[in-house]
BAFI-3210 file (N, C-alpha, C; in Angstrom, 3 decimals, decimal comma, padded with zeros to 6 digits):
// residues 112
n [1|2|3|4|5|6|7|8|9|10|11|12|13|14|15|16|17|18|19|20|21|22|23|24|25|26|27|28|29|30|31|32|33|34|35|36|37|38|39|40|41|42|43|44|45|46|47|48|49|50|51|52|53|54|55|56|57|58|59|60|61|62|63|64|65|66|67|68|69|70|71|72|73|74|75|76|77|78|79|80|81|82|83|84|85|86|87|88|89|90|91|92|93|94|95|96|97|98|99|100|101|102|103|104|105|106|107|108|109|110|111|112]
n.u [-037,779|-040,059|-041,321|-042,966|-044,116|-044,344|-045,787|-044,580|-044,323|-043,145|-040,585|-040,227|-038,562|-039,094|-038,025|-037,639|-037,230|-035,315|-034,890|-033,460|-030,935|-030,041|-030,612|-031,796|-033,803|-034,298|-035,903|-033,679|-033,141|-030,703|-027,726|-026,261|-024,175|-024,404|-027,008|-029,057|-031,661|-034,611|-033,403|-033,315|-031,689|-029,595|-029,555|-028,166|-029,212|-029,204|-029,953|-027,985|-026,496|-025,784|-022,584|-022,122|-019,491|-018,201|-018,389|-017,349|-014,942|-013,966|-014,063|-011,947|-009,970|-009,987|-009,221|-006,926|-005,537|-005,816|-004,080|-001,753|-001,279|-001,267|001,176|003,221|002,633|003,621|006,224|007,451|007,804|009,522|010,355|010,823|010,854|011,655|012,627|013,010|009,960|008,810|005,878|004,323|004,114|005,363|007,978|010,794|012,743|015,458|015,522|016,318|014,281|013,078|012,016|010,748|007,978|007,793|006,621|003,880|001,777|002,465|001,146|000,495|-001,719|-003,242|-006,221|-008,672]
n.v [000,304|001,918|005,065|007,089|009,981|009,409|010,337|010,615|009,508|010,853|009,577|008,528|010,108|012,619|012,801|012,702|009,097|007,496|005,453|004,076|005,457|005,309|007,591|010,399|012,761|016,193|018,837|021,462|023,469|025,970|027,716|028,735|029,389|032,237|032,851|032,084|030,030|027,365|024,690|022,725|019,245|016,556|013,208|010,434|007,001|006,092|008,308|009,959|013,665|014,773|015,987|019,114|020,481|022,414|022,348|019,902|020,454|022,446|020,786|018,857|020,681|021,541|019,340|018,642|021,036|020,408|017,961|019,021|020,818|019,108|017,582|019,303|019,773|017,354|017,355|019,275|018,635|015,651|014,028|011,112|009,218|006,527|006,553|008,761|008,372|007,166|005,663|008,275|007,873|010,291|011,232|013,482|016,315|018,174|021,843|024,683|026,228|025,652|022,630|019,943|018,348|015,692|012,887|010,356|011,483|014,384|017,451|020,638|023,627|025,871|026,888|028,905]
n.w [-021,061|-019,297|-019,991|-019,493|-017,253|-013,852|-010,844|-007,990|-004,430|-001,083|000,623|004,045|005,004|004,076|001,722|-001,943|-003,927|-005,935|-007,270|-009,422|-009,395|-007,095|-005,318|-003,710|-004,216|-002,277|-000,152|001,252|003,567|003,998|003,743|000,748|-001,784|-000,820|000,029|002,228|002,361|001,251|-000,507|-003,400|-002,566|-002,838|-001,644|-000,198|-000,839|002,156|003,328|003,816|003,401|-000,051|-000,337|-002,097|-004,830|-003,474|-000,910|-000,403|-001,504|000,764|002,598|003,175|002,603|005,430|007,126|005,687|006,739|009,365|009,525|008,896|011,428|013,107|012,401|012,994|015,458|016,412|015,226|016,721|018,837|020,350|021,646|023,251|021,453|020,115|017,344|014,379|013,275|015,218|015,700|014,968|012,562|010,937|009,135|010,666|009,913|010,424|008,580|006,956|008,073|010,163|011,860|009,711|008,872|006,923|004,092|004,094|005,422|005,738|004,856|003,368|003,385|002,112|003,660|003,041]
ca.u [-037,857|-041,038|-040,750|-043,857|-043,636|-045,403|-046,186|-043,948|-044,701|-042,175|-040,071|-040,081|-037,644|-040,056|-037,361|-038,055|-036,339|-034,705|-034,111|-032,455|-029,359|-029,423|-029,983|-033,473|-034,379|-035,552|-035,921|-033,312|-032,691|-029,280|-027,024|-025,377|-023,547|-024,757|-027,751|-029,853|-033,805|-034,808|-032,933|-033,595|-030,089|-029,137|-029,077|-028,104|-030,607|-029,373|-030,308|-027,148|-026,985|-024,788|-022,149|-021,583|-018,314|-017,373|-018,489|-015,537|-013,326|-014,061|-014,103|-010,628|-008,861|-010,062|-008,583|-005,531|-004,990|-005,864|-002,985|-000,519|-001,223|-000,692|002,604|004,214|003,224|004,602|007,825|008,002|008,050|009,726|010,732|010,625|010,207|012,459|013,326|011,961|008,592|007,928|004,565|003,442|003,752|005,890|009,564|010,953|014,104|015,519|015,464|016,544|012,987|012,662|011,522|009,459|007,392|008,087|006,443|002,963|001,103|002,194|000,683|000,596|-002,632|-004,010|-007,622|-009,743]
ca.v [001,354|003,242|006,869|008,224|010,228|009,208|010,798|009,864|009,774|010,939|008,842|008,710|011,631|013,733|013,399|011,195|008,373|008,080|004,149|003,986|006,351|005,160|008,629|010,992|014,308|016,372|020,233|021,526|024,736|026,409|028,858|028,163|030,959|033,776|032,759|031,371|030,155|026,147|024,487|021,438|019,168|015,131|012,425|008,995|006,448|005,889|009,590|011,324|014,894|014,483|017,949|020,225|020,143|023,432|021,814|018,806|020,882|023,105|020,066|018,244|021,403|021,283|017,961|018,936|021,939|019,964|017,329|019,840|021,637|017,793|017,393|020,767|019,570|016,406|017,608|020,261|018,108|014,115|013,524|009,863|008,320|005,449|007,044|009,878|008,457|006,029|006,314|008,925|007,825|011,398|011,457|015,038|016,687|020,223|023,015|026,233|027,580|024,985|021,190|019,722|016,710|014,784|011,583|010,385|011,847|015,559|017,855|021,542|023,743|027,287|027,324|030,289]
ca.w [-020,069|-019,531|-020,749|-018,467|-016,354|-013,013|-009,780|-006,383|-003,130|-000,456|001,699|005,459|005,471|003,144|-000,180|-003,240|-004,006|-007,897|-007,361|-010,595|-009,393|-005,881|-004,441|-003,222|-003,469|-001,209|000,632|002,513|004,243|004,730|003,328|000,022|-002,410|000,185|000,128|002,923|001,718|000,797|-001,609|-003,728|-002,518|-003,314|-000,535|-000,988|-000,021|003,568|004,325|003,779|002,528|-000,694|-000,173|-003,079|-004,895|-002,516|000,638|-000,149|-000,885|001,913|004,274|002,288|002,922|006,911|007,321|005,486|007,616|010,627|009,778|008,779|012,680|014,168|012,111|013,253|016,952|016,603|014,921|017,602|020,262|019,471|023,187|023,413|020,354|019,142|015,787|013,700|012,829|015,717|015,779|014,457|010,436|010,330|009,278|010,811|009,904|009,954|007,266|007,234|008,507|011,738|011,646|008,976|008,955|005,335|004,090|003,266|006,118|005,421|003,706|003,501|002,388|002,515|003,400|002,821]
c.u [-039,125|-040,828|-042,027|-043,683|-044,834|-045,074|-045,072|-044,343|-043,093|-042,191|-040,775|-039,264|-038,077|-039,196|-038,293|-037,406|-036,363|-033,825|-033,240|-030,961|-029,089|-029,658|-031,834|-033,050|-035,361|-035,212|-034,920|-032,802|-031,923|-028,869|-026,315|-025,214|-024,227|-025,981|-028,710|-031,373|-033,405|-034,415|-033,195|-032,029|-030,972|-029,173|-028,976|-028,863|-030,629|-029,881|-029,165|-026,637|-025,263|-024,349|-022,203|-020,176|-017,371|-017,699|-017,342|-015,402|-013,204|-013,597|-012,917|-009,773|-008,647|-009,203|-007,502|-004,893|-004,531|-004,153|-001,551|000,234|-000,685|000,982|003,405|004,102|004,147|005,875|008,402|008,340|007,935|010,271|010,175|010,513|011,958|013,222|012,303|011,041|008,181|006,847|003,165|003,149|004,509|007,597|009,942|012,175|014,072|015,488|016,040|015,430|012,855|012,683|010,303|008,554|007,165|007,269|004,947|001,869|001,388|001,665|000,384|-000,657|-003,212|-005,675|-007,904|-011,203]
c.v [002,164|004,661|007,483|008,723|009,613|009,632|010,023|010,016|009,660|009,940|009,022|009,972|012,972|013,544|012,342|010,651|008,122|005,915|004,024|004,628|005,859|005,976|009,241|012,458|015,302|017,953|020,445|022,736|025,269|027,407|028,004|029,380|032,090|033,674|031,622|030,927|028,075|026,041|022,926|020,691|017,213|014,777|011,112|007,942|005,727|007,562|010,741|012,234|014,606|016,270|018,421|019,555|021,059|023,097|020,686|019,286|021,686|021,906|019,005|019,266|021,723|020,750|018,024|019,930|020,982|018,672|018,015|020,507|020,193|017,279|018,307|020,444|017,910|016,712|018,593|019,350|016,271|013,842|012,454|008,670|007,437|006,154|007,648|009,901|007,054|006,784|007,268|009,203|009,226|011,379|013,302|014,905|017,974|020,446|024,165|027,107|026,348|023,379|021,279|018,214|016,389|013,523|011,894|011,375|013,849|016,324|019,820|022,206|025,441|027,490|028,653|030,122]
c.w [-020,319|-019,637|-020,129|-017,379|-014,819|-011,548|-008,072|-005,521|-002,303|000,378|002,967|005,943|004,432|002,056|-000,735|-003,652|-005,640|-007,256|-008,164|-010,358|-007,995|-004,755|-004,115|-003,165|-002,943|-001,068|001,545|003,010|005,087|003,519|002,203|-001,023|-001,866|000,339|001,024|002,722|001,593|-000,202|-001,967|-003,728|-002,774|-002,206|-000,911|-000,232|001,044|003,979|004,446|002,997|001,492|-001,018|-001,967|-003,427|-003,924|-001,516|000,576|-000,452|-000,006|003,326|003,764|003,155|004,447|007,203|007,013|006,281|008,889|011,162|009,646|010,405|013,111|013,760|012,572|014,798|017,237|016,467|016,205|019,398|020,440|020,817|023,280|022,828|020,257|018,239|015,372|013,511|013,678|016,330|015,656|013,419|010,074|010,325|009,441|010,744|009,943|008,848|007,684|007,742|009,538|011,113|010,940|008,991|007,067|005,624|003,933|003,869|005,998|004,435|004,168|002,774|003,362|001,948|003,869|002,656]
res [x|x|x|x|x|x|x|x|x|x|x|x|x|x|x|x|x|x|x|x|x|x|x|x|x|x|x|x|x|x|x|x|x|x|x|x|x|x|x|x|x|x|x|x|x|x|x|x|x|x|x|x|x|x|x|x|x|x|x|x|x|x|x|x|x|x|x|x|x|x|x|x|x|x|x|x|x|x|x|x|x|x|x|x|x|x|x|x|x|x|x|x|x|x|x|x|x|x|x|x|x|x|x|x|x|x|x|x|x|x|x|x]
***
C-alpha cells in the first residue's frame, strides 16, 4: 500500500472519490445541529448523500409513525374484508381503549 499522500481531482459532481471505501466526499449546504453554512458530508459512489445517524432515525421514526396512522385507519374501518387481516398484513382486535392493529406490520412510535 502506498502511504503518500497524493492530490485528487474532483468527480463530475465536484466530491472526491475514496475508491478504497466505496464512497466520495464532497461540499454540501444545509442545516445540521442548528446550524445552516457548508458542510463536509459522505456520498456513496452512485451520488447519494450518505444521512447522519439523526437523519435515519429521524426518517425510521417517519415511516413508523406513518404505518402506525395506516393501521389505526385500517382497523377503524374493516368493511369488507374476508377476515381480520385480508389484505392488509394487519390482525385487528378490540382492547379496552378501541381497536388495535397486532402483528408484524404494527408498530407504535413517538416522534419528536
Amino acid at each position: 500500500m502506498n502511504t503518500r499522500y497524493r492530490r485528487l481531482e474532483p468527480n463530475d459532481r465536484g466530491h472526491y472519490p475514496i475508491d478504497l471505501m466505496g464512497v466520495e466526499l464532497g461540499v454540501w449546504e444545509g442545516s445540521y445541529q442548528n446550524q445552516t453554512q457548508r458542510w463536509l458530508r459522505w456520498w456513496d459512489n452512485q451520488g447519494n448523500l450518505l444521512r447522519t445517524g439523526s437523519e435515519q432515525a429521524r426518517l425510521e421514526c417517519l415511516h413508523t409513525e406513518q404505518e402506525r396512522q395506516r393501521a389505526d385507519r385500517t382497523c377503524a374501518n374493516p368493511t369488507g374484508w374476508d377476515s381480520p387481516t385480508a389484505g392488509n398484513g394487519f390482525n385487528c382486535r378490540a382492547s379496552g381503549s378501541g381497536v388495535v392493529a397486532v402483528g408484524e406490520k404494527s408498530a407504535i412510535a413517538s416522534c419528536s
